[in-house]
N, C-alpha and C positions, 0 to 999 in steps of 0.2 A: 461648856457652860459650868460644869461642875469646877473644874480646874480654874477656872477664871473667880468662881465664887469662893474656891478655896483661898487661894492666894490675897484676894482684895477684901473679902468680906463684905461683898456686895454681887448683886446679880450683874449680867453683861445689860440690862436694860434699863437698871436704878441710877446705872454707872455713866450710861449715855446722857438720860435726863438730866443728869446733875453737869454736866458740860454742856449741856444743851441752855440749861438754867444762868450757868455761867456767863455764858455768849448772849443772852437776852439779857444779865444785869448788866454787862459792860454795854451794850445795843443803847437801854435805856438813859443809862447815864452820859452816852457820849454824843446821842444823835438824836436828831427831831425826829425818829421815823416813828409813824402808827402804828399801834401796835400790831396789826393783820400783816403789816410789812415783816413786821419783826418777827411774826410766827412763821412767817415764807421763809424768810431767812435763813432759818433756826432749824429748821426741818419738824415743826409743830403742825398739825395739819390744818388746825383751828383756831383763833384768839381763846376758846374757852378750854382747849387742850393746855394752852401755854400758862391760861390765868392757875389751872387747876394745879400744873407741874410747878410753877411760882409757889404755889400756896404750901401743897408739899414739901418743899427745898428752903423754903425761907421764911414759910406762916406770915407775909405780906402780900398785900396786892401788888399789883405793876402798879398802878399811880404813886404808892409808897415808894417803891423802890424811884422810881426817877425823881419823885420831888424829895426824898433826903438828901441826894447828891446832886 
């Protein structure tokens, strides 16, 4: 943990959510699914775990993100 936070400047769990966040923007933008699909997906436990790590990562909701792109 420490060695991982040394080297990246982030924790190993900030570091996940943010690829995690990733994978739900491209999800959003590329596909009809709901979003509860997409927290399944995503390894979020909950649509409000995912809105919350969204919010986080990119200060937008999910309906932003899919209707800009």
């Amino acid at each position: 943990h420490r060695k991982f936070a040394a080297a990246s400047g982030t924790t190993p769990a900030e570091a996940v959510e943010k690829i995690r966040c990733e994978l739900v923007r491209s999800l959003l933008q590329t596909t009809p699914l709901k979003l509860a699909q997409i927290a399944g997906r995503t390894g979020f436990g909950s649509e409000s775990a995912l809105r919350r790590a969204l919010q986080r990562q990119y200060g937008v909701t999910a309906r932003d993100l899919r209707e800009r792109f």
